[in-house]
N, C-alpha and C positions, 0 to 999 in steps of 0.2 A: 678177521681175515677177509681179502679183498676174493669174490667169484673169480671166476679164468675163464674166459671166455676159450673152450678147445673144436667149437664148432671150423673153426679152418686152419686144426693139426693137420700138417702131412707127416701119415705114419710110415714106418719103414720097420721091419722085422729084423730081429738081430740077427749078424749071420750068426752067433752062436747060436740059433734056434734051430730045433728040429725041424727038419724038413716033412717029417711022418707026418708031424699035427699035434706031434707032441712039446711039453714045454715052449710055448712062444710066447717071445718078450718082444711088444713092438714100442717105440720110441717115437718120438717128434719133436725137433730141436728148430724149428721153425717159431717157438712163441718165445716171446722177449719174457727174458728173467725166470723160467722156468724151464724144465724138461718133464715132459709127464712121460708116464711110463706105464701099458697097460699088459692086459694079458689076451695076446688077438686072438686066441679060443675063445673066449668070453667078454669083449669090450665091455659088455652092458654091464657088466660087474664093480665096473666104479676104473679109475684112475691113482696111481701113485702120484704127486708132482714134488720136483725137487732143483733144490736150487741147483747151480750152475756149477759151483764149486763143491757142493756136495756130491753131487752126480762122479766130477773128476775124482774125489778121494775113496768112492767105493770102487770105481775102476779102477782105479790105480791098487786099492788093498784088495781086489779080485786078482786080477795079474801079478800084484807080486806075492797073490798068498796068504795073505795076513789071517792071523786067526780070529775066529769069533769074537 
């Protein structure tokens, strides 16, 4: 598995996220062939990264519901 260089993500907070401080999912869709996806309470905690089309088929079975 090839490193990813995420030193010049721009992150963006979902709007589904709490505004409180609770549950934040931040994203950056700025790096080629990945989307990583962290938890901005906690950056330092590591990175999810996920392909591009992966990313669209959990959106898409979030929205429409899909089960576990």
């Amino acid at each position: 598995m090839r490193a990813i260089d995420l030193s010049t993500a721009t992150w963006r907070k979902s709007s589904y996220s709490n505004p409180d401080g609770g549950e934040c999912v931040e994203v950056a869709d700025n790096i080629p062939s990945v989307l990583p996806v962290r938890d901005s309470k906690d950056p330092s905690r590591g990175t999810l990264l996920f392909e591009p089309a992966a990313w669209t088929r959990f959106l898409d079975g979030v929205k429409g519901g899909a089960p576990h």
